[in-house]
N, C-alpha and C positions, 0 to 999 in steps of 0.2 A: 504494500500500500504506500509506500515508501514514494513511488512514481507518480502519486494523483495530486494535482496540486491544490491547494489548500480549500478550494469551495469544493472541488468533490470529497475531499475529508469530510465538510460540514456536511455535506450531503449524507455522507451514508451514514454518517455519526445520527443526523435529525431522522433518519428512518427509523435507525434501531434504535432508537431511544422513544420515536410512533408506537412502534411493533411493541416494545413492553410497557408503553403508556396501553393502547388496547388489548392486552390481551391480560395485562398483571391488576390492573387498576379498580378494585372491588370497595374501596372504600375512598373518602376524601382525603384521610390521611396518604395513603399509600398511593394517590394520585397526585400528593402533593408533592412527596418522595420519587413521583415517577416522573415529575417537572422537572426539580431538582435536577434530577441524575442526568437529564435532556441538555440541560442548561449548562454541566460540569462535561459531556463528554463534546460539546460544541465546543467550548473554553479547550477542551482539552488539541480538539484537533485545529484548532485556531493554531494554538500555541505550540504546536508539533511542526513544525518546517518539515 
């Protein structure tokens, strides 16, 4: 993943971070949690060169 430049990071980061907002997200807490982690693996691939 090393080769994709930084908006395709955010891109598949904002999917899988979709994919366990829909599919994990049963309660308000745990969909606040499921933001959260959307929000930290964005930041993350942001910040990955």
């Amino acid at each position: 993943m090393s080769g994709l430049p930084k908006r395709g990071k955010l891109l598949i980061a904002v999917l899988i971070g979709a994919a366990f907002t829909l599919s994990a997200c049963a309660t308000v807490k745990g969909l606040g949690r499921d933001i959260q982690s959307v929000g930290q693996a964005g930041s993350d691939a942001i910040n990955n060169n």
